[in-house]
N, C-alpha and C positions, 0 to 999 in steps of 0.2 A: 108479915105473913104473905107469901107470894099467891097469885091471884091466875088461873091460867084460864083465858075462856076462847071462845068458839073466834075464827076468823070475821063472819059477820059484826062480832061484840066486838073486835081487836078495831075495824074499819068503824064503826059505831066511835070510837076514843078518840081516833084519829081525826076524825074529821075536823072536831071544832078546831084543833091543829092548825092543820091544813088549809083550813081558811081565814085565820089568824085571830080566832074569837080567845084562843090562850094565848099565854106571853109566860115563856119557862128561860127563868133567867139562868143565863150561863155567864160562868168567870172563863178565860180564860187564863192556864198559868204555863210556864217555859216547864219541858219535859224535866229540865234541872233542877226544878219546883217540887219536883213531885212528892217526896215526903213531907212536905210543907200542906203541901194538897191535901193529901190522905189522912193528916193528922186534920185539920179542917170540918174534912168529910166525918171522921169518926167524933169527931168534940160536936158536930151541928152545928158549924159555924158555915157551911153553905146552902142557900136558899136555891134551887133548882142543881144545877149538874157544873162539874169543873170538866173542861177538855184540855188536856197535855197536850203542847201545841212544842216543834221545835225548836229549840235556842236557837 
């Protein structure tokens, strides 16, 4: 369920971020990947975020 709050509360989320108190793991996969990816993403087999990066 999507969550939409005030720009204060958005800088509140960011922060620990930003100062590197989080660690949001990213794969990265070649854009030629990407239905590889996506099927990934929809089974939950990736833990933080994938970026399509160029062959």
């Amino acid at each position: 369920m999507p969550f939409w709050g005030t720009r204060p509360e958005l800088a509140e989320v960011i922060a620990p971020a930003r100062s590197g108190a989080l660690r949001v793991e990213t794969d990265h996969s070649p854009l030629s990947a990407a239905p590889q990816a996506f099927d990934r993403l929809r089974r939950g087999g990736v833990r933080g975020r994938v970026v399509l990066v160029p062959d």
